[in-house]
Backbone bond lengths (Angstrom), bond angles and torsions (degrees), N, CA, C in turn:
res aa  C-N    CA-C-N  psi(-1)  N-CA   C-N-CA  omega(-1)  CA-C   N-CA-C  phi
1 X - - - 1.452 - - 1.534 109.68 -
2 X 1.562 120.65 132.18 1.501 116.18 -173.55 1.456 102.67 -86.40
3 X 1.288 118.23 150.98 1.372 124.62 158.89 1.259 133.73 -65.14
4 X 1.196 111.61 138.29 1.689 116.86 -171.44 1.668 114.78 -83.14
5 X 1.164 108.92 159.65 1.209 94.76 -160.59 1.834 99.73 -95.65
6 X 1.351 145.66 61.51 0.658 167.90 -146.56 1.775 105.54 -127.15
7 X 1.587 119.05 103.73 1.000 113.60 -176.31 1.559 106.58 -116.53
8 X 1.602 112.01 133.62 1.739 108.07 -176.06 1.835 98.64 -124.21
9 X 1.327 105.47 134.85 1.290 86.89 174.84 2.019 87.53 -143.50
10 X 1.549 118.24 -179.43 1.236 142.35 -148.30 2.067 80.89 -52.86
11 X 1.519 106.53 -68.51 1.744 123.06 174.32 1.126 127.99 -58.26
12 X 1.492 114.10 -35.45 1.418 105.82 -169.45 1.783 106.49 -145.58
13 X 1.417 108.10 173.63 1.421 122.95 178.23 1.703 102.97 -123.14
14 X 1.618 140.39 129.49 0.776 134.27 171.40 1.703 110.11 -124.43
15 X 1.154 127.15 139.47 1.597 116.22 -150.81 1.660 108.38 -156.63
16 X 1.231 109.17 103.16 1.614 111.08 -158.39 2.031 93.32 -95.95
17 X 1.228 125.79 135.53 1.288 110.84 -156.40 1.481 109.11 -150.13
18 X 0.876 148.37 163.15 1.482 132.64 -159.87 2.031 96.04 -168.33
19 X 1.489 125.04 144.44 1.354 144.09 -161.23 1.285 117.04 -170.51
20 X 1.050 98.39 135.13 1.934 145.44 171.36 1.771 111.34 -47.86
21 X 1.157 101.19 104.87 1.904 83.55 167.06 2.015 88.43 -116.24
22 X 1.290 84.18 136.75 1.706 95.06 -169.60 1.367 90.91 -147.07
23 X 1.558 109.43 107.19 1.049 114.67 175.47 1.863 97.60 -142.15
24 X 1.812 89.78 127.22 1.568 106.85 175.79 1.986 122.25 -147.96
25 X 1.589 105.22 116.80 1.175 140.53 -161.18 1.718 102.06 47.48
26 X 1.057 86.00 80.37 1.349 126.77 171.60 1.784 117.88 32.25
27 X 1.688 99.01 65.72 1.363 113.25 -178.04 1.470 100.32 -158.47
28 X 1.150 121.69 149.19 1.354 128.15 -157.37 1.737 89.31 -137.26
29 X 1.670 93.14 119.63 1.427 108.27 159.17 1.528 148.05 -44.83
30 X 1.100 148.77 69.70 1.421 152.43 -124.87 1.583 105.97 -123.03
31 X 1.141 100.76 135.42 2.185 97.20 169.77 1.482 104.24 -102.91
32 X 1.241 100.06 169.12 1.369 101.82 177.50 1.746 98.57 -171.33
33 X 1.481 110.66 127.65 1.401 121.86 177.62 1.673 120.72 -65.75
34 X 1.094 110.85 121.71 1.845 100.70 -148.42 1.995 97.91 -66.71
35 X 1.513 88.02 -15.43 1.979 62.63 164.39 1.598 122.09 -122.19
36 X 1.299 80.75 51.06 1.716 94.02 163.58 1.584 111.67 -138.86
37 X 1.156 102.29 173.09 1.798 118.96 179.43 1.594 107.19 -105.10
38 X 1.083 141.99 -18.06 1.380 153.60 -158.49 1.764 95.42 -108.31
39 X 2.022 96.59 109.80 1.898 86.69 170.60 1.762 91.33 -107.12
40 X 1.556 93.54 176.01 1.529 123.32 171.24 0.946 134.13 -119.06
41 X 1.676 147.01 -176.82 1.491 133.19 161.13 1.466 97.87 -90.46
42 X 1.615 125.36 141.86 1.070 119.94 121.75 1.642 130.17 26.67
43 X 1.332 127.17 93.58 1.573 106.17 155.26 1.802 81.10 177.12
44 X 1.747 90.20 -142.50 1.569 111.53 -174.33 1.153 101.48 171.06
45 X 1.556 116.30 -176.63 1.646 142.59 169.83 1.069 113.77 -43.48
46 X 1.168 167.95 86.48 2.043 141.30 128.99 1.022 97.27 8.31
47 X 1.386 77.34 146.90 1.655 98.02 174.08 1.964 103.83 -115.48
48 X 0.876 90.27 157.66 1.866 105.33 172.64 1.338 92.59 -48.38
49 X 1.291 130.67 123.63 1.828 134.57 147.89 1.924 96.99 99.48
50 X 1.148 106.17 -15.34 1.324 106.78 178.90 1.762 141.02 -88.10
51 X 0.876 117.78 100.13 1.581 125.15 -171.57 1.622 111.10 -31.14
52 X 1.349 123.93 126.53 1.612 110.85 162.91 1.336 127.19 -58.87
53 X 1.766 126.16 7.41 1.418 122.48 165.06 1.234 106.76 -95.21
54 X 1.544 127.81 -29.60 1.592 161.28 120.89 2.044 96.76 24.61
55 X 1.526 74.09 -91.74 1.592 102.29 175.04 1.296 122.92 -31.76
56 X 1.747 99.59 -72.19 1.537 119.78 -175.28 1.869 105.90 -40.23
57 X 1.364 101.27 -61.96 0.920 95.71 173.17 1.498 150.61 -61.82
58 X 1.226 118.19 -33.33 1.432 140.26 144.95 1.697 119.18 -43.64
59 X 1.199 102.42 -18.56 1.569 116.97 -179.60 1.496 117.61 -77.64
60 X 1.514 95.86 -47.77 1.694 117.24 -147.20 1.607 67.03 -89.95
61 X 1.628 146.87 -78.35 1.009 161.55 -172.11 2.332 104.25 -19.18
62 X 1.462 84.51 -70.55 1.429 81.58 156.35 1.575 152.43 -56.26
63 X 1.734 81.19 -51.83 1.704 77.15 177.80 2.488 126.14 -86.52
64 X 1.702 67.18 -16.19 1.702 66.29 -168.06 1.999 91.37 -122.95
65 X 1.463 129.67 28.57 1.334 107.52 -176.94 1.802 116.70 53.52
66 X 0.762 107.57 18.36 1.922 95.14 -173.15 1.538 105.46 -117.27
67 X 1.530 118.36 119.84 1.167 115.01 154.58 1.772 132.41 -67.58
68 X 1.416 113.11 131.66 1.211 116.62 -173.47 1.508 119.82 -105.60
69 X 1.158 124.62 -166.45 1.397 129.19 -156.21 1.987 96.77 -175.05
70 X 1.564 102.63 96.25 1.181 96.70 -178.58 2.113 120.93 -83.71
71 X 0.996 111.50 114.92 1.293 129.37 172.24 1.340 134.75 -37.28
72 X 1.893 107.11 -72.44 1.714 126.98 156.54 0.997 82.56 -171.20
73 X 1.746 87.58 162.45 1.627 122.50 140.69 1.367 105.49 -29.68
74 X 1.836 113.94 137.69 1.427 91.42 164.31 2.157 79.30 -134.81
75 X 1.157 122.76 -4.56 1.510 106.60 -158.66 1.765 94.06 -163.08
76 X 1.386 91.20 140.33 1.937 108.13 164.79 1.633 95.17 -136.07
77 X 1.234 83.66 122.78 1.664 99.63 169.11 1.281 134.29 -127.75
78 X 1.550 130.25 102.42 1.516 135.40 168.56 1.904 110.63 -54.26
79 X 1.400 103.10 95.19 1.617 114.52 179.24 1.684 92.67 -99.47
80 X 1.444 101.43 124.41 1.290 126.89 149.55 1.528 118.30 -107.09
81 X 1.448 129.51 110.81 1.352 140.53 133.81 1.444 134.36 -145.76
82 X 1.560 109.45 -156.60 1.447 107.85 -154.02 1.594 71.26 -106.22
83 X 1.685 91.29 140.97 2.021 116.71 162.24 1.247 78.39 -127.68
84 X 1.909 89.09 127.29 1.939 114.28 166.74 1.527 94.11 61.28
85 X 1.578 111.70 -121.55 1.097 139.69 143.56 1.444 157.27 -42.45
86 X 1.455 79.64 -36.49 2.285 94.01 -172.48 1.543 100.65 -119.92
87 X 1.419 84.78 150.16 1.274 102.82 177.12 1.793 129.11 -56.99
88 X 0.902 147.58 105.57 1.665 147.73 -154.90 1.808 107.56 -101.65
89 X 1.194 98.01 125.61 1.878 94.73 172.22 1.679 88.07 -118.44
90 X 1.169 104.94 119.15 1.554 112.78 179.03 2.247 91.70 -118.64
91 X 1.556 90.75 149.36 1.680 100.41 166.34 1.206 97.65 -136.79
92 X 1.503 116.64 118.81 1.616 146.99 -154.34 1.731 87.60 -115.90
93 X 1.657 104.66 136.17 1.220 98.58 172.36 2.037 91.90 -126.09
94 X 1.228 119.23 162.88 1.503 117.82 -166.12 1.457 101.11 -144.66
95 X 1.375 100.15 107.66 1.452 98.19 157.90 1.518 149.07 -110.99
96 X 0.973 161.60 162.13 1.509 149.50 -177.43 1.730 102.07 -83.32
97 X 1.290 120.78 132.43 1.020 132.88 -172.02 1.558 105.57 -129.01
98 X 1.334 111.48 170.60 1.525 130.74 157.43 1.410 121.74 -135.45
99 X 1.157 133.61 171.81 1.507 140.87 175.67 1.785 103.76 -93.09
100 X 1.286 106.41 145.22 1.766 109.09 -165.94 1.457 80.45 -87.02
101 X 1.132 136.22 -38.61 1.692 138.81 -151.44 1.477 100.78 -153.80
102 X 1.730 115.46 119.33 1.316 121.89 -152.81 2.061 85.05 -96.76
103 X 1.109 115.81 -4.02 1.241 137.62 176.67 1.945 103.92 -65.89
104 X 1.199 121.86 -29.10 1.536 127.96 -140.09 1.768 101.24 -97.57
105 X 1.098 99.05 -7.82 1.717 113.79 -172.94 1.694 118.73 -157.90
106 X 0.986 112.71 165.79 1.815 131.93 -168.02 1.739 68.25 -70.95
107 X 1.909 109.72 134.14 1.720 94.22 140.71 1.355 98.62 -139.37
108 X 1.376 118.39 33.80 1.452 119.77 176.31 1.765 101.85 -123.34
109 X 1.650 108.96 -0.07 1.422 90.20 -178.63 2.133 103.99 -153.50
110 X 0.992 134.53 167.80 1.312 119.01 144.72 1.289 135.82 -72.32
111 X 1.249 104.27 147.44 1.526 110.94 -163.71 1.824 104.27 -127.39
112 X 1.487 111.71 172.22 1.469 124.61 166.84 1.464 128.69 -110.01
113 X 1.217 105.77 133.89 1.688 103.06 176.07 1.756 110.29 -154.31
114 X 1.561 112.13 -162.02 1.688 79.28 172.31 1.869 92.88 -163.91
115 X 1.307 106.07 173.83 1.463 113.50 -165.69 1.232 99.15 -126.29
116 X 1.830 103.59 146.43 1.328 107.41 177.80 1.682 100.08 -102.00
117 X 1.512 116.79 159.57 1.480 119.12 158.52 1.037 100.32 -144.69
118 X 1.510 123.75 118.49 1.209 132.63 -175.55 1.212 104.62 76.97
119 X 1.610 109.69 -129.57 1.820 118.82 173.17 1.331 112.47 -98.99
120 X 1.331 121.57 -20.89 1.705 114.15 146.82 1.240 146.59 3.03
121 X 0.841 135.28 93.71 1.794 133.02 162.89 1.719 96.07 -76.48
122 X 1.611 100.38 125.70 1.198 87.16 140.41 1.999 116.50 -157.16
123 X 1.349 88.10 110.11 1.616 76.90 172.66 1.389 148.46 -65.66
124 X 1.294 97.14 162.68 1.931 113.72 -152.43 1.614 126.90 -101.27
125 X 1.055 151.83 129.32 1.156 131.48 139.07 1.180 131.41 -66.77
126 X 1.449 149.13 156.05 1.377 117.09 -169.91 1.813 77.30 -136.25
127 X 1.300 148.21 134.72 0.965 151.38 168.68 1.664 132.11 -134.26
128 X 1.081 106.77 123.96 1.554 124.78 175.06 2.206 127.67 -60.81
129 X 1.425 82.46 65.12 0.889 69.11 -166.31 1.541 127.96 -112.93
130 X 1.226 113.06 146.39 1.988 122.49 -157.09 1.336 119.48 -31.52
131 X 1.343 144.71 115.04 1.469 126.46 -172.82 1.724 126.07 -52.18
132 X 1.487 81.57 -17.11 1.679 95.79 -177.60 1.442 115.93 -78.00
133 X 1.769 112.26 -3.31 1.576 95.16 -167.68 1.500 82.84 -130.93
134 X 1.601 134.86 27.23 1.150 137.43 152.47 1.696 115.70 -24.47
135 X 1.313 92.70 -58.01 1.998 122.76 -152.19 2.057 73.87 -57.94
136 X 1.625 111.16 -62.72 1.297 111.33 -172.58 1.553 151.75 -39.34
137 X 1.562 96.01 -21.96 1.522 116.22 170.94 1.550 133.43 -124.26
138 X 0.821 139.80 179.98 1.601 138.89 -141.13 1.552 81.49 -101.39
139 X 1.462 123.46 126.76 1.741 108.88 169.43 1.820 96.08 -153.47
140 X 1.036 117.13 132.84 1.703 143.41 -158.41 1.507 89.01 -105.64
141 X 1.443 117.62 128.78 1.289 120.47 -32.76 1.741 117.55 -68.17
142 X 1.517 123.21 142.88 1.615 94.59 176.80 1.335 116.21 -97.54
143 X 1.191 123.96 25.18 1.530 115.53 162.47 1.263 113.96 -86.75
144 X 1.799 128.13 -18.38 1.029 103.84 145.34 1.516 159.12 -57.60
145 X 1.513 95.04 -22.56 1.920 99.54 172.88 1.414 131.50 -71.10
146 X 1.058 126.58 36.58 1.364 121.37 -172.98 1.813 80.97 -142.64
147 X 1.115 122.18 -34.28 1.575 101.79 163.91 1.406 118.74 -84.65
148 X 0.938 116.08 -14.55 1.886 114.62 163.46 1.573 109.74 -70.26
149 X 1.248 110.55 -48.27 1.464 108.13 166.34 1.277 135.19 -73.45
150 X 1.723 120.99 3.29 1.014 133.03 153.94 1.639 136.69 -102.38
151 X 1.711 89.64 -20.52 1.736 100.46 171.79 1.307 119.51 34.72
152 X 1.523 126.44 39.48 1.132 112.99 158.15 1.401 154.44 -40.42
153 X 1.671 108.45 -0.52 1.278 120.61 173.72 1.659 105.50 79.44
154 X 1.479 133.40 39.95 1.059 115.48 163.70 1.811 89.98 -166.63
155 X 1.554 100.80 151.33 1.542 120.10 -175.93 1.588 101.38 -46.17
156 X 1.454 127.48 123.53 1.590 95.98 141.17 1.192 111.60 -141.15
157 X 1.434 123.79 -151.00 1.319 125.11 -123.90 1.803 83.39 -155.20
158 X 1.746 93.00 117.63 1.775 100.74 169.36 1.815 109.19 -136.52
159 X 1.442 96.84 171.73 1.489 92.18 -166.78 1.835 84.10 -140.41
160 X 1.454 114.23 119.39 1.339 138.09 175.88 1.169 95.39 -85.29
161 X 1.545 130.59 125.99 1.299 125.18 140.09 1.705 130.71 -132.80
162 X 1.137 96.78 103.15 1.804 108.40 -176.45 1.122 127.89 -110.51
163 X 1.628 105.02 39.16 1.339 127.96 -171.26 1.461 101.03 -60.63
């Protein structure tokens, strides 16, 4: 198994990270840790030697069984916050995705599954939820949703900070 590129030290957390925008008839796929309120896109860590389409895919493959089909670049993001304790500089890369086989997952309902970090279990909700009620719920990072909901058709570039 390759190592992720996930650096922890006594001060800091550094966390190179890569995600899924999978959005189909007009609801975008989201995880969410069933004991939390805060969902996410789809993804995980890089690995050492490993491509971020690499990843994406190996991700979606892991955590939810679904083969993907990467689309574009749609996002680079400078995330600043607190993990546990320490402060985290993570660079999130986001891409637009599709499902290889609309067969491979629930897309008429939410479903359960779960993610490892580290030696961790931790289970998931995975939920379908309306693009229109995005603005409405807690979603990491949220400076991205207002460019998912605008899709202008070109890469850009955001800076999270929840220091």
């Amino acid at each position: 198994m390759k190592k992720d590129i996930l650096f922890k030290t006594d001060d800091f957390i550094f966390s190179y990270r890569v995600a899924g925008i999978l959005i189909y008839n007009d609801k975008i796929l989201l995880q969410k840790p069933l004991k939390d309120e805060g969902y996410s896109l789809i993804g995980g860590h890089v690995a050492i030697q490993e491509t971020t389409e690499e990843t994406l895919i190996r991700e979606f493959k892991e955590e939810i069984h679904a083969d993907i089909k990467i689309v574009s670049l749609f996002a680079i993001g400078e995330i600043f916050f607190t993990w546990g304790k320490k402060p985290c500089h993570q660079i999130s890369l986001y891409y637009k995705i599709q499902l290889s086989n609309l067969d491979s997952i629930p897309i008429d309902r939410n479903f359960q599954g779960y993610d490892e970090v580290g030696n961790k279990r931790i289970d998931m909700d995975f939920c379908w939820i309306p693009l229109e009620k995005l603005k409405e719920i807690k979603v990491y990072p949220k400076e991205l949703i207002s460019h998912i909901l605008e899709d202008k058709n070109e890469v850009i570039h955001f800076i999270s900070n929840d220091r």
